[in-house]
C-alpha positions in Angstrom: -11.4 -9.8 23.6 -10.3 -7.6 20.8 -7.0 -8.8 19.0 -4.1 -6.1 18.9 -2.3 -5.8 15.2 0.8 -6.3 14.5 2.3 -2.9 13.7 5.9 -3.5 13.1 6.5 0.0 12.5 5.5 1.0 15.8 7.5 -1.3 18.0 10.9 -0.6 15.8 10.0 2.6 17.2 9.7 1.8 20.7 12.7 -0.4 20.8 14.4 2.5 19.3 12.9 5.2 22.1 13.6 2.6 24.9 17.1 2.6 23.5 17.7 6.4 23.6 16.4 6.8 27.1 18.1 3.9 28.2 21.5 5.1 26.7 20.5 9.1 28.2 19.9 7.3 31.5 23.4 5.5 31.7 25.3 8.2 30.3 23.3 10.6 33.6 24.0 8.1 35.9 27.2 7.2 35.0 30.1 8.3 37.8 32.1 11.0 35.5 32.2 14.7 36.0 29.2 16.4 34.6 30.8 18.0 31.4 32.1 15.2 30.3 28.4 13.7 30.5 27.0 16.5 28.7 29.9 16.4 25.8 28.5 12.6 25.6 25.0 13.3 25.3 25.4 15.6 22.8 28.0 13.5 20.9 25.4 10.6 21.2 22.1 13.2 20.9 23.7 14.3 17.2 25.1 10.3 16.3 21.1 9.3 17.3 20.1 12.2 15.3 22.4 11.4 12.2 21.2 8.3 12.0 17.4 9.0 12.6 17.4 11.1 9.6 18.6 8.7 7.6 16.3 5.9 8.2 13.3 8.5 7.8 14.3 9.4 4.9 14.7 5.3 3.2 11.7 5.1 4.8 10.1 7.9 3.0 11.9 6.7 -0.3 10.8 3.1 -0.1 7.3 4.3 0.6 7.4 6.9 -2.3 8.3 3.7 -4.5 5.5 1.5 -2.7 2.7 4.5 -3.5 4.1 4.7 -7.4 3.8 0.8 -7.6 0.7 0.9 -5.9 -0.7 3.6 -8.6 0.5 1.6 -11.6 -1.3 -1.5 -10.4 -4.4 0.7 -9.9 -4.0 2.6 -13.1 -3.4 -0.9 -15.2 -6.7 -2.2 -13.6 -8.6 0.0 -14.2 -7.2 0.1 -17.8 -8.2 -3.8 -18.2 -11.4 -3.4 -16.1 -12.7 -0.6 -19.2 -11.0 -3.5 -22.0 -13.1 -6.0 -20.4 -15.9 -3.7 -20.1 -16.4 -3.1 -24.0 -15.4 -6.9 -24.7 -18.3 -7.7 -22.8 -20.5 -4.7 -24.2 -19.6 -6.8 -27.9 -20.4 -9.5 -26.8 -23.6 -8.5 -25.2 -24.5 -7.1 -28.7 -23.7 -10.5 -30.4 -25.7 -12.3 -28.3 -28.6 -9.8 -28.7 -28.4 -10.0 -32.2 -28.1 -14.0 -32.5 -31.1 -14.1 -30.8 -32.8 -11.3 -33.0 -32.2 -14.1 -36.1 -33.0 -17.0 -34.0 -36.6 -15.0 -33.3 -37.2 -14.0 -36.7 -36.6 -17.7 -38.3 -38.9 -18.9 -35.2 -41.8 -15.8 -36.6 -40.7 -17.1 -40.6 -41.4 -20.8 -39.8 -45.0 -20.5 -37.9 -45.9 -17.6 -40.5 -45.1 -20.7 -43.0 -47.4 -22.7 -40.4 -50.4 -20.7 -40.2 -50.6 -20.1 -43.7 
């Protein structure tokens, strides 16, 4: 069976929705005159809304800030990835070389050998 995620996101919205209907259904089915209803819903419709546009917008800041973090990280990686990169392309060239004099005392001494 495939496993479901955990999207917390998601069900803050659904609790949210079920609350609004929930709240638009009482306030219907309510026993008060129908004006009064309507002047309810629309006091509740705008409070709902008020609110609503201010948790989408600190959501929209806090992920802002999450992307910018996120982009620093990346940028300072890839920063130390091309540091490490050359250190390793040094080092590379000091091991080649090492070898290089190891090889040519190696050719030196059997020359000496042979000869």
């Amino acid at each position: 069976m495939a496993r479901k995620e955990y999207n917390p996101m998601a069900d803050s919205l659904k609790v949210i929705g079920g609350g609004i209907l929930g709240a638009g259904l009482a306030l219907l089915l309510a026993p008060q005159a129908g004006r009064k209803t309507r002047k309810d819903i629309v006091r509740y419709a705008k409070t709902v809304g008020g609110r609503t546009d201010k948790a989408v917008h600190q959501f929209s800041e806090k992920m802002d800030e999450y992307v910018d973090a996120v982009g620093h990280d990346v940028s300072e990686l890839l920063h130390n990835g091309k540091e490490m990169t050359q250190e390793a392309k040094r080092d590379l060239l000091s091991v080649i070389d090492k070898g290089q004099q190891r090889l040519e005392k190696q050719k030196s001494k059997i020359a000496q050998m042979i000869s």
